[in-house]
C-alpha positions in Angstrom: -60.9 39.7 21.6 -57.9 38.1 20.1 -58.1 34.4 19.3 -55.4 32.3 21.2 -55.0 29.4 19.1 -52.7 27.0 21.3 -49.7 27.1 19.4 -47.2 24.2 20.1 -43.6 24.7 19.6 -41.8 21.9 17.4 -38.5 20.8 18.3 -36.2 21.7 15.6 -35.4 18.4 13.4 -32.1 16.7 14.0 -29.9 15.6 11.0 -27.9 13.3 11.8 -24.6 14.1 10.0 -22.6 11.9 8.5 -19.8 10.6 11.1 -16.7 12.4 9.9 -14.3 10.0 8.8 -10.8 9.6 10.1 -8.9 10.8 7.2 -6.9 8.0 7.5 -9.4 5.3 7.2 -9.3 4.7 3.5 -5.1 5.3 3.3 -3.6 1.9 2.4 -0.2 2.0 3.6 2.4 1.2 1.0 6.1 0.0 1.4 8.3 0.5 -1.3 11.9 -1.4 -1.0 14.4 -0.9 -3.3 17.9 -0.2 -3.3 18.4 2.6 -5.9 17.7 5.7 -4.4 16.6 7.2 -8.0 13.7 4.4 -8.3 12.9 4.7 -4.3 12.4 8.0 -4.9 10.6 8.0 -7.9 8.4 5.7 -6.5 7.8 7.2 -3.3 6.5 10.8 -5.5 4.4 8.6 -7.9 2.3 6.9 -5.3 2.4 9.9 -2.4 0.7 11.8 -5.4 -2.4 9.8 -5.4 -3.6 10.9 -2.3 -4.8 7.9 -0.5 -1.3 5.9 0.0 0.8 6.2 3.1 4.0 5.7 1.5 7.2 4.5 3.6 10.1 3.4 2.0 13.2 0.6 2.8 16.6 0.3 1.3 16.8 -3.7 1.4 15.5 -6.8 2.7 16.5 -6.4 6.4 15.5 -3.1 6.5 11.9 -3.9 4.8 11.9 -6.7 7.2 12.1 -4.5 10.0 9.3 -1.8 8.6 7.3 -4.1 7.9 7.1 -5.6 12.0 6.4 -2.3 12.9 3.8 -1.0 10.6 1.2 -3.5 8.9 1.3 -2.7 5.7 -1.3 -3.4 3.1 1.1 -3.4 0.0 4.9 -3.9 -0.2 6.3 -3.1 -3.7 9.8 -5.3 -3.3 12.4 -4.9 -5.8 14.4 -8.4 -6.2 18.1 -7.7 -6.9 19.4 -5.9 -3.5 21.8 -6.4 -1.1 22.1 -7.8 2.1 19.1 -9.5 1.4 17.1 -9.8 -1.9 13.6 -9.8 -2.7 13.1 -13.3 -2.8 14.2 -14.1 0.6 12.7 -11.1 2.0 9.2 -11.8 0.3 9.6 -15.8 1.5 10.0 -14.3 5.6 7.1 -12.1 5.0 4.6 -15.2 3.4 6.2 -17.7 6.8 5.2 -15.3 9.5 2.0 -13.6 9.4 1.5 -13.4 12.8 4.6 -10.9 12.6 4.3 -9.3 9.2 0.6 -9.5 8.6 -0.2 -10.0 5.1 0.7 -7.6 2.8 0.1 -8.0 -0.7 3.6 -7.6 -2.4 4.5 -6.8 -6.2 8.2 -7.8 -7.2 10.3 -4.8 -9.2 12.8 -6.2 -11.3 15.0 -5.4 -13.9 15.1 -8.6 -15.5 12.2 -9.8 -17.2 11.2 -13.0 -17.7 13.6 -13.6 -14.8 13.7 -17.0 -12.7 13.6 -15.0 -9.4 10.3 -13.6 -10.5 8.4 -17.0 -11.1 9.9 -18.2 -8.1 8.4 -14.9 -5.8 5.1 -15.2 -7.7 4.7 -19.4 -6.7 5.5 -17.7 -3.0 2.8 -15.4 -3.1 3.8 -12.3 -4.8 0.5 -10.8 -6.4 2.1 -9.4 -9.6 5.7 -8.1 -10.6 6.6 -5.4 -12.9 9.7 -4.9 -14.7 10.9 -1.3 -13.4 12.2 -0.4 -17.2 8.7 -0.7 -18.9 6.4 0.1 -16.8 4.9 3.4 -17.3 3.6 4.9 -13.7 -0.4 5.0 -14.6 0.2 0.9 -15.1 2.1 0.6 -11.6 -0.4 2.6 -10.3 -3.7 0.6 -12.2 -1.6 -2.4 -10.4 -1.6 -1.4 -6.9 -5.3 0.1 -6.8 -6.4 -3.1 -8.5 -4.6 -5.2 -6.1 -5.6 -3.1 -2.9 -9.5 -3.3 -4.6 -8.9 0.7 -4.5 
């Protein structure tokens, strides 16, 4: 005689697994304008490196003007001195429409330090500026992770 204990099948546990995230979801996209090619460039490698930038880049103020319409951008790094149309007048169109532009938080590039252009971008709502010459690339980058709370 062979004992039938009632046996009763569990259903196998579900884990719920952690929703896969889109892989862009935590990119910030970056805009860097400036009109040397050698610090566009240089730029572009430096912050492409980290990993978690989308990094575009414009030659001048219309050009940044008309990247920055199409894409959202969370960051634009702007130099000041370009043609066509400089930093200053390309950072003051991106603070007067929002609605078009969304809200970026720009850094100046300069030069020049100490310059008047750079005060004037920062009372217009430039987060920070750096002056291109002295700034070594793990202080850029501190800049734009602190400002993008990365």
């Amino acid at each position: 005689m062979s004992d039938q204990s009632e046996k009763t099948i569990q259903p196998t546990p579900v884990v719920a697994q952690p929703e896969v995230q889109n892989k862009t979801s935590n990119v910030h996209k970056i805009l860097v304008v400036d009109d040397e090619p050698d610090a566009r460039d240089l730029f572009l490698d430096m912050l492409s490196a980290e990993g978690n930038y989308e990094v575009s880049t414009a030659v001048d103020g219309v050009d940044a003007l008309a990247k920055a319409e199409a894409t959202k951008f969370d960051m634009i790094l702007l130099d000041i001195v370009m043609p066509n149309k400089d930093g200053v007048q390309t950072l003051t169109e991106l603070m007067q429409d929002k609605a078009k532009y969304g809200s970026p938080k720009v850094i100046m590039l300069t030069n020049l330090g100490g310059d008047l252009a750079v005060e004037e971008a920062m009372n217009i709502g430039a987060v920070d500026y750096k002056v291109k010459i002295d700034t070594e690339p793990d202080d850029l980058l501190q800049t734009v992770a602190k400002h993008l709370g990365a």
